[in-house]
mmCIF file of the N, C-alpha and C atoms, coordinates in Angstrom:
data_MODEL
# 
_entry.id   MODEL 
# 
loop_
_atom_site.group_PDB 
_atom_site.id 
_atom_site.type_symbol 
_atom_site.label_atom_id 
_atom_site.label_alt_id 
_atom_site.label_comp_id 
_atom_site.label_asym_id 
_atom_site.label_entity_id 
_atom_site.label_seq_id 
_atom_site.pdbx_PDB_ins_code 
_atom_site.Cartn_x 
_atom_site.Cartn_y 
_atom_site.Cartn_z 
_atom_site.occupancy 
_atom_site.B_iso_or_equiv 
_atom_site.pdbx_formal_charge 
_atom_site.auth_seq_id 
_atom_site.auth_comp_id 
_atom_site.auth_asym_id 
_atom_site.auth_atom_id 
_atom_site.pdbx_PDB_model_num 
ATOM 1   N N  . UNK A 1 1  ? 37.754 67.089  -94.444 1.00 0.00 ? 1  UNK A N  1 
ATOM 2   C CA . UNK A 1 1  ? 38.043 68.411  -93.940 1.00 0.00 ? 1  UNK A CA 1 
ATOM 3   C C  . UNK A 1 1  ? 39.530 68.715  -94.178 1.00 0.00 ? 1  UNK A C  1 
ATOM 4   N N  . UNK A 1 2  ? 39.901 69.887  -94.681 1.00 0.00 ? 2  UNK A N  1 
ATOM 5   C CA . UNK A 1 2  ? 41.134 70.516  -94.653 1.00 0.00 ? 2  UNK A CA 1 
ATOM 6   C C  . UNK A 1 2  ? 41.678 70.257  -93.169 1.00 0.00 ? 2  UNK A C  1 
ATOM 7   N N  . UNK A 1 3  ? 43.197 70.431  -93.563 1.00 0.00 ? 3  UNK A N  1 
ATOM 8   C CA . UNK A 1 3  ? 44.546 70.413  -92.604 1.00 0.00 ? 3  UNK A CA 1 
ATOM 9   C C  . UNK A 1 3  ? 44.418 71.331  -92.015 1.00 0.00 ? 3  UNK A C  1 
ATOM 10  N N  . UNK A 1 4  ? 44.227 72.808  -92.734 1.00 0.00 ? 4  UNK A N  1 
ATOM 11  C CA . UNK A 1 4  ? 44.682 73.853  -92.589 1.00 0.00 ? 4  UNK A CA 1 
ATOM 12  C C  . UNK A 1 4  ? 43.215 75.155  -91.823 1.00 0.00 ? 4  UNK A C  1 
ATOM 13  N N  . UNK A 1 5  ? 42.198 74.146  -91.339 1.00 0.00 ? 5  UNK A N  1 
ATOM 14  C CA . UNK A 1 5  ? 41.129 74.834  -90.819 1.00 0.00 ? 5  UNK A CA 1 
ATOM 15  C C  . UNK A 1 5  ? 41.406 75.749  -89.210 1.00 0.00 ? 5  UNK A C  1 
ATOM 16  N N  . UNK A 1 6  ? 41.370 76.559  -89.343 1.00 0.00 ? 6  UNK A N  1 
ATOM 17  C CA . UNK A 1 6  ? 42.056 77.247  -87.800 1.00 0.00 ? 6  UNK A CA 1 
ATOM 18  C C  . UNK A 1 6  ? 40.714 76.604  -86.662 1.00 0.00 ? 6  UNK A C  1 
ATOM 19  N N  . UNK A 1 7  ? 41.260 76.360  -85.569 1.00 0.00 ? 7  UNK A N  1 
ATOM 20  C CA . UNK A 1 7  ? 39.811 76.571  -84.403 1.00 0.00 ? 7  UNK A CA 1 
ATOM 21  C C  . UNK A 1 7  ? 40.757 76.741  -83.295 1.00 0.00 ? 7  UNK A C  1 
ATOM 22  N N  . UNK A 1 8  ? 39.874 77.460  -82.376 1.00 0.00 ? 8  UNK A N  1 
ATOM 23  C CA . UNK A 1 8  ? 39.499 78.007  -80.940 1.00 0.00 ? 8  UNK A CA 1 
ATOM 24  C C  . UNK A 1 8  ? 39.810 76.926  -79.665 1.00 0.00 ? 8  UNK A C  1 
ATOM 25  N N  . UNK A 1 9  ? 40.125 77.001  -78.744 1.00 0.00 ? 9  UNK A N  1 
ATOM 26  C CA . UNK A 1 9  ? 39.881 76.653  -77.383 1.00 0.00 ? 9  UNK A CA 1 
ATOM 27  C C  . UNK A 1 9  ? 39.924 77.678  -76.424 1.00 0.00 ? 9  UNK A C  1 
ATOM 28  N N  . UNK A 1 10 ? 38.738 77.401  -75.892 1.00 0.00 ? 10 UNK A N  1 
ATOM 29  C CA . UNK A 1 10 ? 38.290 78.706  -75.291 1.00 0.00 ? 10 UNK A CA 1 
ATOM 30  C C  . UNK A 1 10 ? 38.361 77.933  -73.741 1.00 0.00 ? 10 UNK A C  1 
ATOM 31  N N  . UNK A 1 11 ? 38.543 78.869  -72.532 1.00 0.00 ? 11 UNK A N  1 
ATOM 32  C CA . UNK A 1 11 ? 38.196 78.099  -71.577 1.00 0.00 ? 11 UNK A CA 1 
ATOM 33  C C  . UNK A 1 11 ? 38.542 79.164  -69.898 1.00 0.00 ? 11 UNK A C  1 
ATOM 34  N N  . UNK A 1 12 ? 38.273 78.822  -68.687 1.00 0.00 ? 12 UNK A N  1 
ATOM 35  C CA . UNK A 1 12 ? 38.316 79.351  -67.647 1.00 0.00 ? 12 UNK A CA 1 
ATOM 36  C C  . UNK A 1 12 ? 38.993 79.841  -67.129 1.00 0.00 ? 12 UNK A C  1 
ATOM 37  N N  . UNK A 1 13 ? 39.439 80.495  -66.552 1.00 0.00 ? 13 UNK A N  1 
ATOM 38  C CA . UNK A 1 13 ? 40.912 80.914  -65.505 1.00 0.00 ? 13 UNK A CA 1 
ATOM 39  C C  . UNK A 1 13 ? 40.484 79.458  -65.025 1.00 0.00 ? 13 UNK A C  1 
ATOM 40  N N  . UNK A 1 14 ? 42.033 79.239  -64.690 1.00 0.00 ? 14 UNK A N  1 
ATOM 41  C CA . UNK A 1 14 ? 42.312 78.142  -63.403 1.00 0.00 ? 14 UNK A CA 1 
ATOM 42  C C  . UNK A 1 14 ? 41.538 76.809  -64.514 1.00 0.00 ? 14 UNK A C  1 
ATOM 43  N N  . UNK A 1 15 ? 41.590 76.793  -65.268 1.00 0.00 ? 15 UNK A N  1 
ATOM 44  C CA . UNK A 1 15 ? 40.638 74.688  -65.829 1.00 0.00 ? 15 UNK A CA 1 
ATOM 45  C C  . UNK A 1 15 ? 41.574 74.094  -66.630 1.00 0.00 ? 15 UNK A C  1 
ATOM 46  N N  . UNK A 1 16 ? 42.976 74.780  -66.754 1.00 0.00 ? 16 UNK A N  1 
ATOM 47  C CA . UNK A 1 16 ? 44.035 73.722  -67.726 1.00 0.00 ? 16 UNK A CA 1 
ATOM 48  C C  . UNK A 1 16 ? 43.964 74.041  -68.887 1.00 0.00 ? 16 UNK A C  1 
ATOM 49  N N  . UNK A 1 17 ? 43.637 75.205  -69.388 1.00 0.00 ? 17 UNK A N  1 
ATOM 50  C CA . UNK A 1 17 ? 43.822 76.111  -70.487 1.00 0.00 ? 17 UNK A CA 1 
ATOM 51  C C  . UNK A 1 17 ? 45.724 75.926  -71.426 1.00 0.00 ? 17 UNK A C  1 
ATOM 52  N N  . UNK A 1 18 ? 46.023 76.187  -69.978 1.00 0.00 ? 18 UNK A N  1 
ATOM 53  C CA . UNK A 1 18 ? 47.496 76.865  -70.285 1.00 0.00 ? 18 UNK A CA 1 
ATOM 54  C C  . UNK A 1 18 ? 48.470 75.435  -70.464 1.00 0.00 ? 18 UNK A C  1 
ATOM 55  N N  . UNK A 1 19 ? 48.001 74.649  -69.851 1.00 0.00 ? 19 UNK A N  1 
ATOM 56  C CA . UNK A 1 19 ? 48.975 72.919  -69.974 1.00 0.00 ? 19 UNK A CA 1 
ATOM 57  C C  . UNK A 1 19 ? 48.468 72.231  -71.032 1.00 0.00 ? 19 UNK A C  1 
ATOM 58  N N  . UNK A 1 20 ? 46.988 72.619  -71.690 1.00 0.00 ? 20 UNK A N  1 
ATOM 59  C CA . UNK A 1 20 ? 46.416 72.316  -72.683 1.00 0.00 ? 20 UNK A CA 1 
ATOM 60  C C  . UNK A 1 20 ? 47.409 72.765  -74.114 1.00 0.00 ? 20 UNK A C  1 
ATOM 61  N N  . UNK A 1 21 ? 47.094 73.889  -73.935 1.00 0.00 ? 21 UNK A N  1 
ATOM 62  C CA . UNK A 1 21 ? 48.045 75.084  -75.181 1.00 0.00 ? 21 UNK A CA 1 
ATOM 63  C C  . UNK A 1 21 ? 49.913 74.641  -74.915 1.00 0.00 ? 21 UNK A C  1 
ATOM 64  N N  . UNK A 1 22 ? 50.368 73.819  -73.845 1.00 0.00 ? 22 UNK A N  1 
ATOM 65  C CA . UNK A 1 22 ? 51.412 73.474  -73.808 1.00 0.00 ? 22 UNK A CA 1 
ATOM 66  C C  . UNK A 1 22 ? 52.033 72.266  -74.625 1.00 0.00 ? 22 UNK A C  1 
ATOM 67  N N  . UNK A 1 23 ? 51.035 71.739  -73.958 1.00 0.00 ? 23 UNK A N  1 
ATOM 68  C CA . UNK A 1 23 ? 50.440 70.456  -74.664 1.00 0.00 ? 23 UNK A CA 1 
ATOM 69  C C  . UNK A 1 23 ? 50.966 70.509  -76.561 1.00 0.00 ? 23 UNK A C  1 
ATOM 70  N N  . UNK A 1 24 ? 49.774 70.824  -76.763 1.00 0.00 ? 24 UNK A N  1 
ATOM 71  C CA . UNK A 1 24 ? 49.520 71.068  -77.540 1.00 0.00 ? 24 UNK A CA 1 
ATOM 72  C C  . UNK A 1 24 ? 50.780 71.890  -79.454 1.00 0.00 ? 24 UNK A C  1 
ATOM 73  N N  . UNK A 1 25 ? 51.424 72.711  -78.406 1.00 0.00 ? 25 UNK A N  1 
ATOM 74  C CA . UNK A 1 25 ? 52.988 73.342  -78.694 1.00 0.00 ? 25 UNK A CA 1 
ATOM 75  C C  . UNK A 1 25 ? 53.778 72.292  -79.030 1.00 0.00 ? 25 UNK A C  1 
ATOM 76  N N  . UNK A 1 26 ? 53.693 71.097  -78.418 1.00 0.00 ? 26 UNK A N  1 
ATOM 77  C CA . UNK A 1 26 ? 54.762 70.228  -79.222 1.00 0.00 ? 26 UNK A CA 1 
ATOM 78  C C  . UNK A 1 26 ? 54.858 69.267  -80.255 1.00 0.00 ? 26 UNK A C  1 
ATOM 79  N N  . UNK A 1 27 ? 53.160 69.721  -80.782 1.00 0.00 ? 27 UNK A N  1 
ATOM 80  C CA . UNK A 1 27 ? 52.634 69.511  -82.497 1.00 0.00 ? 27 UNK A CA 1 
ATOM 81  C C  . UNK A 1 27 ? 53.394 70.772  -83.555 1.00 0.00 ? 27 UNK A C  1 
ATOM 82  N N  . UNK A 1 28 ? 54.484 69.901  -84.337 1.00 0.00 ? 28 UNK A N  1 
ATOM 83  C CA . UNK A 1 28 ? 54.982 71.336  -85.209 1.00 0.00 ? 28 UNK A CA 1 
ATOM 84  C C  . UNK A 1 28 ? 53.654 71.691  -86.058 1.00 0.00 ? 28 UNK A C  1 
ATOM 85  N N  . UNK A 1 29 ? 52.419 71.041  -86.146 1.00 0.00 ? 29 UNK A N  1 
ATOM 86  C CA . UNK A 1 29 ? 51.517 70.980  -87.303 1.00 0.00 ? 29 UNK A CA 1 
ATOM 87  C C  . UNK A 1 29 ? 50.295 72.564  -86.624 1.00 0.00 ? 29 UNK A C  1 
ATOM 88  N N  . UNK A 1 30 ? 50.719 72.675  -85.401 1.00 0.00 ? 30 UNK A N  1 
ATOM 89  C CA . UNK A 1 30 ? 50.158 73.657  -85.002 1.00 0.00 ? 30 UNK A CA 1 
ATOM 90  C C  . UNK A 1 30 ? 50.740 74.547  -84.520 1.00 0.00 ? 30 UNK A C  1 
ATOM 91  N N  . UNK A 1 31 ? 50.093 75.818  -84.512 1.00 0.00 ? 31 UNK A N  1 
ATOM 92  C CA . UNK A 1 31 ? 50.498 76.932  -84.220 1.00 0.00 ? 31 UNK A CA 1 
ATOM 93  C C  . UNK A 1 31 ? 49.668 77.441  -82.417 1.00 0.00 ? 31 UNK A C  1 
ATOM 94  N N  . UNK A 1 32 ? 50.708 77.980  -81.668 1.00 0.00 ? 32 UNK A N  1 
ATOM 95  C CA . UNK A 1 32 ? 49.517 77.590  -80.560 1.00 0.00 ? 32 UNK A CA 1 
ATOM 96  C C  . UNK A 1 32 ? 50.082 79.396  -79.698 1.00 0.00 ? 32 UNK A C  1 
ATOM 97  N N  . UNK A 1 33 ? 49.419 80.029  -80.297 1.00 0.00 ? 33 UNK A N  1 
ATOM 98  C CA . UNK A 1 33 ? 49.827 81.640  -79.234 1.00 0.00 ? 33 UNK A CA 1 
ATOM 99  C C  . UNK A 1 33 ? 49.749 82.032  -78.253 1.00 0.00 ? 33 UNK A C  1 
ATOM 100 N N  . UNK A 1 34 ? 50.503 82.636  -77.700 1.00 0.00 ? 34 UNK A N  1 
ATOM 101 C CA . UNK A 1 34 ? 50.206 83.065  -75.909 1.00 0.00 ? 34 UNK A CA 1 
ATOM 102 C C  . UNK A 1 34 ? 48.251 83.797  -75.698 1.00 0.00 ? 34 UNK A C  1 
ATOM 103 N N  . UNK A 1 35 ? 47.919 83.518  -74.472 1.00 0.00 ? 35 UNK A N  1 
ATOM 104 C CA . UNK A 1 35 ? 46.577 83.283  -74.095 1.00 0.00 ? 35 UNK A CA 1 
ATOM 105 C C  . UNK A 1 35 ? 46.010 85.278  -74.693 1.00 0.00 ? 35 UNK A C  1 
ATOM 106 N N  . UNK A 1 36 ? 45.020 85.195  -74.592 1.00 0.00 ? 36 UNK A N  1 
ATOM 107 C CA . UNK A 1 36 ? 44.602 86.437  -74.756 1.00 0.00 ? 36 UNK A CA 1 
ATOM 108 C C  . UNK A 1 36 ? 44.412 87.374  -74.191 1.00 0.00 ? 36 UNK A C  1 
ATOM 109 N N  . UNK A 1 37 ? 43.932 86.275  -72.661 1.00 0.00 ? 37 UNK A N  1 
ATOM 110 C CA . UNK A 1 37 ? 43.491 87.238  -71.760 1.00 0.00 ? 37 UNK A CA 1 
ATOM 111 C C  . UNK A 1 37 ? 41.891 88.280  -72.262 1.00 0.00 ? 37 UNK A C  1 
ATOM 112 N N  . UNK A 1 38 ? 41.872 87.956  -72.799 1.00 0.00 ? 38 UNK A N  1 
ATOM 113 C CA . UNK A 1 38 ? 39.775 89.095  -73.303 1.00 0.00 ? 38 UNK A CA 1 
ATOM 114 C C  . UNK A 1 38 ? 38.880 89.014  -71.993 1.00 0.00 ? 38 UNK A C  1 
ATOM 115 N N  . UNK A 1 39 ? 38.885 87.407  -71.850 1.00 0.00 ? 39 UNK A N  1 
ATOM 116 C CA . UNK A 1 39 ? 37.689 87.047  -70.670 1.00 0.00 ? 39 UNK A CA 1 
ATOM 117 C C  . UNK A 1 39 ? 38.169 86.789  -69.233 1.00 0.00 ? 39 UNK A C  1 
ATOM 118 N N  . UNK A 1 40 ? 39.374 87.414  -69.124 1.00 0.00 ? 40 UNK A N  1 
ATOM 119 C CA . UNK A 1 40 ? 40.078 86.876  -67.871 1.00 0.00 ? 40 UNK A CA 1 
ATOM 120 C C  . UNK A 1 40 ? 39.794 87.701  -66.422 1.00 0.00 ? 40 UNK A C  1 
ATOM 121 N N  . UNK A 1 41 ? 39.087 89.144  -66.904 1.00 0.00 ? 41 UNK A N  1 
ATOM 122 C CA . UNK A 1 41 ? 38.442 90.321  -65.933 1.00 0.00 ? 41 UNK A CA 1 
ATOM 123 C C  . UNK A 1 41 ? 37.426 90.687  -66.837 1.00 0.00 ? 41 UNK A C  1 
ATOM 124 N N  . UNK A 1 42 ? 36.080 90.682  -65.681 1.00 0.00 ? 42 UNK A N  1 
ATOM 125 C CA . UNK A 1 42 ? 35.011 90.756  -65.589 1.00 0.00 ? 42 UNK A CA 1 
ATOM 126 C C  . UNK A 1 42 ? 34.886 92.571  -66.373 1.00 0.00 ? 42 UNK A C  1 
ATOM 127 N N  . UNK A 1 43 ? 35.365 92.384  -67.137 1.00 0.00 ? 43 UNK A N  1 
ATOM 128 C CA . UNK A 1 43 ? 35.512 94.630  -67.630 1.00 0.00 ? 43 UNK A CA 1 
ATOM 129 C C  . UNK A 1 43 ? 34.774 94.301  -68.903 1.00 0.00 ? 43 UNK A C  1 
ATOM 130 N N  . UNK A 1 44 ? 33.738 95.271  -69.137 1.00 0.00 ? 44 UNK A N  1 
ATOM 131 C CA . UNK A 1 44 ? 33.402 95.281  -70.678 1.00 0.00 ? 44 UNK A CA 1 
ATOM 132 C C  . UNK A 1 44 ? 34.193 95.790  -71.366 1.00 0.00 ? 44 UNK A C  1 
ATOM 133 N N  . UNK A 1 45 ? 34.266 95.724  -72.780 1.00 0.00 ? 45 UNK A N  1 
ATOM 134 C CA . UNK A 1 45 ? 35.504 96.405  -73.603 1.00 0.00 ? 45 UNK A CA 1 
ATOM 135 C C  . UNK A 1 45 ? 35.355 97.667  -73.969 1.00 0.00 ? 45 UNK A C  1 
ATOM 136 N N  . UNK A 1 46 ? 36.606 98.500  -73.659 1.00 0.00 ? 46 UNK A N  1 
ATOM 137 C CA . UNK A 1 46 ? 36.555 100.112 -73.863 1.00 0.00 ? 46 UNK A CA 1 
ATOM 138 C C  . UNK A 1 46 ? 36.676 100.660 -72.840 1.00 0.00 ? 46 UNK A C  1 
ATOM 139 N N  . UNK A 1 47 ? 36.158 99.793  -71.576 1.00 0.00 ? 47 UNK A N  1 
ATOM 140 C CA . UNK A 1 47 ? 36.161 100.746 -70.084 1.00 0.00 ? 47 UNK A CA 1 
ATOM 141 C C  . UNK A 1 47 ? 37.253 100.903 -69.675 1.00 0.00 ? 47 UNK A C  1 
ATOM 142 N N  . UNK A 1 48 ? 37.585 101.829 -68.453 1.00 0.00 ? 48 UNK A N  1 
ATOM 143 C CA . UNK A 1 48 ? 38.901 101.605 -67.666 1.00 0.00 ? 48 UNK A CA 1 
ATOM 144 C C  . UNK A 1 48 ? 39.758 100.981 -67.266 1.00 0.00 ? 48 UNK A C  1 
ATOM 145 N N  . UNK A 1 49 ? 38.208 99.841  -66.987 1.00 0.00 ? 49 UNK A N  1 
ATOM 146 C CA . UNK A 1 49 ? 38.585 98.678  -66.036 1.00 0.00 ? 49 UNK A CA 1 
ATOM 147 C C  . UNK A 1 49 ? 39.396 97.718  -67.320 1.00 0.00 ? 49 UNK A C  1 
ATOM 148 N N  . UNK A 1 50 ? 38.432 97.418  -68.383 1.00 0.00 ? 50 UNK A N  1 
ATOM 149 C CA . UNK A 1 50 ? 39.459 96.955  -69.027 1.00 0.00 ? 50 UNK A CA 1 
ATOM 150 C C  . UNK A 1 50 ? 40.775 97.510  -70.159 1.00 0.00 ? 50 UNK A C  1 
ATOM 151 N N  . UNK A 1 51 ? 41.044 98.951  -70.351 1.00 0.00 ? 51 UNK A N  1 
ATOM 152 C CA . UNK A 1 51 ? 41.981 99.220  -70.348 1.00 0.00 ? 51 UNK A CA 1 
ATOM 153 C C  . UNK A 1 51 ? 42.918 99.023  -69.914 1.00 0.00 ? 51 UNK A C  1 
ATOM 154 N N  . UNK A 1 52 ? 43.184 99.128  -68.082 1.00 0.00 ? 52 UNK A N  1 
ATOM 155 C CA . UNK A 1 52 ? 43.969 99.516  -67.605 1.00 0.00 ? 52 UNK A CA 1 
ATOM 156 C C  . UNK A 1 52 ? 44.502 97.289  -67.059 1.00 0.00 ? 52 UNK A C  1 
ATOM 157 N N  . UNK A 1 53 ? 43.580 96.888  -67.677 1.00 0.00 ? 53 UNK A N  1 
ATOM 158 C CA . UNK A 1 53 ? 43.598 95.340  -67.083 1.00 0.00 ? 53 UNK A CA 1 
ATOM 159 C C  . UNK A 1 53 ? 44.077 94.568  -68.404 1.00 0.00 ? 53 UNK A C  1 
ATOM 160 N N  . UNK A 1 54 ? 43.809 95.000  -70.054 1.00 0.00 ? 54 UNK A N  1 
ATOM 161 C CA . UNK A 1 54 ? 44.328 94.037  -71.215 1.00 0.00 ? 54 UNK A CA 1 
ATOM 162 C C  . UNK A 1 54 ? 45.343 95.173  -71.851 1.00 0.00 ? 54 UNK A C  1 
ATOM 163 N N  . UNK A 1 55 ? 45.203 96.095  -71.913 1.00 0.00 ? 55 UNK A N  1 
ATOM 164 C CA . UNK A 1 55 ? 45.675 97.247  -72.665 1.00 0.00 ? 55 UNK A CA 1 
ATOM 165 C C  . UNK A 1 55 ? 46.944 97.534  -72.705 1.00 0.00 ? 55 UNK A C  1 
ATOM 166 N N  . UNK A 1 56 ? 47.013 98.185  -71.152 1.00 0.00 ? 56 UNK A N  1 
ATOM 167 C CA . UNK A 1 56 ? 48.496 98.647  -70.403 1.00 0.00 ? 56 UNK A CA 1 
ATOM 168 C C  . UNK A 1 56 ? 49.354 97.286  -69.739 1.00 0.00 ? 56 UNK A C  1 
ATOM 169 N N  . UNK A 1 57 ? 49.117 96.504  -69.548 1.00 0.00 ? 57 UNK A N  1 
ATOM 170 C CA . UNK A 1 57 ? 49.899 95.693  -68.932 1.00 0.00 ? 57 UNK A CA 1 
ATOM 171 C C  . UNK A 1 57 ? 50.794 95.341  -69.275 1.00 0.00 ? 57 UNK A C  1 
ATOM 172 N N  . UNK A 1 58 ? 52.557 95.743  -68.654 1.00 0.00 ? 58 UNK A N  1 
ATOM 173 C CA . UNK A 1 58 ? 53.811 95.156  -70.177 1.00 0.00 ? 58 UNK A CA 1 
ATOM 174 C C  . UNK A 1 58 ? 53.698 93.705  -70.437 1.00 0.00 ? 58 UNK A C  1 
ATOM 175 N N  . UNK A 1 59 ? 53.477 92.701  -68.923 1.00 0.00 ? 59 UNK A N  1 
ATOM 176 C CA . UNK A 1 59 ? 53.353 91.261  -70.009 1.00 0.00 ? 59 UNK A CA 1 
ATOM 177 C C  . UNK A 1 59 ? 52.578 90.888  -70.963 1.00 0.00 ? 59 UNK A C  1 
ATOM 178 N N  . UNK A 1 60 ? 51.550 91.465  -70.680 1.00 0.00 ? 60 UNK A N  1 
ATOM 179 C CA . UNK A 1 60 ? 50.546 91.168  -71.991 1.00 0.00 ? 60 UNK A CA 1 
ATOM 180 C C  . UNK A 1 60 ? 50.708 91.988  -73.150 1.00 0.00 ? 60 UNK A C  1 
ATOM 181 N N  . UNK A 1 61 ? 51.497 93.206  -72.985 1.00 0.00 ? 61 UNK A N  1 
ATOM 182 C CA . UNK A 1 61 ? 52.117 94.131  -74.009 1.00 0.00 ? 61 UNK A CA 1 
ATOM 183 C C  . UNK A 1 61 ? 53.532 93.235  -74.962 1.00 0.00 ? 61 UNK A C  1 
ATOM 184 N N  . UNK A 1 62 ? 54.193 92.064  -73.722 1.00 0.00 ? 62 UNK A N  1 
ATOM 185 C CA . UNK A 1 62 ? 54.807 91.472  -74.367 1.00 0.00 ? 62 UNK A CA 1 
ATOM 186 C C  . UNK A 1 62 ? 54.711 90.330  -75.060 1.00 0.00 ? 62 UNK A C  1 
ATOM 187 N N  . UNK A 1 63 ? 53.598 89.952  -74.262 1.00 0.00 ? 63 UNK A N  1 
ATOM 188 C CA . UNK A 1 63 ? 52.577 88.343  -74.979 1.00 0.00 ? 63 UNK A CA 1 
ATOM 189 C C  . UNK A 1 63 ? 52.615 88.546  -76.914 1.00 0.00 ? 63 UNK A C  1 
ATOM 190 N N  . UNK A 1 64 ? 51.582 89.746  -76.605 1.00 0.00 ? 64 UNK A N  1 
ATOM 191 C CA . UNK A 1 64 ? 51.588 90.524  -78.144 1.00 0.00 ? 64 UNK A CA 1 
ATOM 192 C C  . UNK A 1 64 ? 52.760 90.650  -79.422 1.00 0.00 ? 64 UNK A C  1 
ATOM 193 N N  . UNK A 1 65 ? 53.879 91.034  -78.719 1.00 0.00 ? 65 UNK A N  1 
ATOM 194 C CA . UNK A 1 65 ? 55.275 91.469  -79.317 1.00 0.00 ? 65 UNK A CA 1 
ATOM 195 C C  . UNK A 1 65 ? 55.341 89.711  -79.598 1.00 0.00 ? 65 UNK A C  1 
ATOM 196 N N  . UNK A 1 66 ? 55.720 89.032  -78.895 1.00 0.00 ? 66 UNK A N  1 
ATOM 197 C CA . UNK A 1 66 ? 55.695 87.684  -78.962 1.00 0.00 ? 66 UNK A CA 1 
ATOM 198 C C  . UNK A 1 66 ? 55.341 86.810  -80.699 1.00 0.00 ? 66 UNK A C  1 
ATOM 199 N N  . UNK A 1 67 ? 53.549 87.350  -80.271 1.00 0.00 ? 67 UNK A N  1 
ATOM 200 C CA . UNK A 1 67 ? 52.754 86.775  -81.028 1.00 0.00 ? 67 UNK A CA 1 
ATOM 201 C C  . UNK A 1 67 ? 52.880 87.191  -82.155 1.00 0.00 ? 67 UNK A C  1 
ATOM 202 N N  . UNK A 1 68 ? 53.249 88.560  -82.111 1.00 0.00 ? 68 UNK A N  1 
ATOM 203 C CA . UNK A 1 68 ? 52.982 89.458  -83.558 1.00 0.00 ? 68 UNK A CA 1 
ATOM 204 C C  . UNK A 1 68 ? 52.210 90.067  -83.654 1.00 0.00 ? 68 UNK A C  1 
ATOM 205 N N  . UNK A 1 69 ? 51.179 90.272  -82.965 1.00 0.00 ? 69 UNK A N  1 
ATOM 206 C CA . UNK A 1 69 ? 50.453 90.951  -82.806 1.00 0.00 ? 69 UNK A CA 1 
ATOM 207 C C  . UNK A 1 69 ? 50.669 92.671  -83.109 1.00 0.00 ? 69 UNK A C  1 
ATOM 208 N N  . UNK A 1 70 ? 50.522 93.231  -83.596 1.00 0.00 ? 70 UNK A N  1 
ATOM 209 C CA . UNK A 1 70 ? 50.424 95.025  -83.683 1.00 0.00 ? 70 UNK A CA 1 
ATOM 210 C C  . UNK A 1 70 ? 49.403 95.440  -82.203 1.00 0.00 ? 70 UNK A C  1 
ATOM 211 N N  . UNK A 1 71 ? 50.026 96.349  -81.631 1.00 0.00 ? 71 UNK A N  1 
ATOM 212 C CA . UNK A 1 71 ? 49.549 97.051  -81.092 1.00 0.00 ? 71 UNK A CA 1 
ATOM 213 C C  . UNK A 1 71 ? 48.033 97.835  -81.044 1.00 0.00 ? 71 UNK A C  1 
ATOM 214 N N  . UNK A 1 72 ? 48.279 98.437  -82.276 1.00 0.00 ? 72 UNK A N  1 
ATOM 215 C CA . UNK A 1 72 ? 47.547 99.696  -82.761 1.00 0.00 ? 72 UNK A CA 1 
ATOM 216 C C  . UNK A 1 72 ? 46.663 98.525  -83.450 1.00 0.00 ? 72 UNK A C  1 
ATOM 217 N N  . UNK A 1 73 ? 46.225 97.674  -84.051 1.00 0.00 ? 73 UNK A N  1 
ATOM 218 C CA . UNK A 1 73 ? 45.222 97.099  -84.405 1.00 0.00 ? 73 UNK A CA 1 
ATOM 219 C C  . UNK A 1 73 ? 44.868 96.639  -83.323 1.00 0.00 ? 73 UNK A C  1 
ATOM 220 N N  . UNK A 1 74 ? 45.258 95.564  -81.919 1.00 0.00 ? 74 UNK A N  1 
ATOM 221 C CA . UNK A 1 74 ? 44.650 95.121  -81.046 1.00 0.00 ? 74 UNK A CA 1 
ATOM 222 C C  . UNK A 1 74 ? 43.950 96.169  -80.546 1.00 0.00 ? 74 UNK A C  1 
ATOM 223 N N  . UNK A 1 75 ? 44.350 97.206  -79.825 1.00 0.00 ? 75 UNK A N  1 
ATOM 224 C CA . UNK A 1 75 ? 43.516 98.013  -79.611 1.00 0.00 ? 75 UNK A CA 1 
ATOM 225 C C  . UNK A 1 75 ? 42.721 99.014  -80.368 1.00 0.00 ? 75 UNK A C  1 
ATOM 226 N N  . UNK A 1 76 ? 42.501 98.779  -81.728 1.00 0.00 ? 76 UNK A N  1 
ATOM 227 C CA . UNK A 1 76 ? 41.269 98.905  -82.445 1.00 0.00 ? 76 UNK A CA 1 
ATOM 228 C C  . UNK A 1 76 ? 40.302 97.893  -82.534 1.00 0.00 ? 76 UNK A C  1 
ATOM 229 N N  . UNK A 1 77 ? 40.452 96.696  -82.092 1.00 0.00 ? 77 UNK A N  1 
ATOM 230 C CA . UNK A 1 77 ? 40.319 95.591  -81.888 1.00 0.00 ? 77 UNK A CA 1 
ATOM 231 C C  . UNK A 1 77 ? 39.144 95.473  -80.732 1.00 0.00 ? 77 UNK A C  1 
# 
């Protein structure tokens, strides 16, 4: 298998997600981005609820800036 195969860790509020991905940060061989937040409120995507909960929020507006993320594609996204 390639070096260079991307994968996922997906996981709970509150189960060690975040000390995992810390963890993990002090491999230069990986790349490890601030959390996403998608599954973190119970909101389907597009609603209010999750608008006003992944959308608008400045830390997660700054998570993004961070990551590199674009704006205007996440929320086409």
């Amino acid at each position: 298998m390639s070096d260079d195969v991307p994968f996922f860790i997906l996981g709970c509020v509150r189960s060690g997600t975040t000390l995992l991905r810390d963890i993990l940060r002090t491999s230069a061989r990986l790349e490890c981005p601030e959390e996403t937040q998608y599954y973190r409120w119970g909101q389907p995507f597009g609603n209010n609820g999750f608008i006003n909960h992944v959308l608008k929020p400045p830390l997660l507006k700054r998570h993004r800036k961070m990551d590199k993320v674009d704006e205007t594609l996440f929320e086409e996204f």
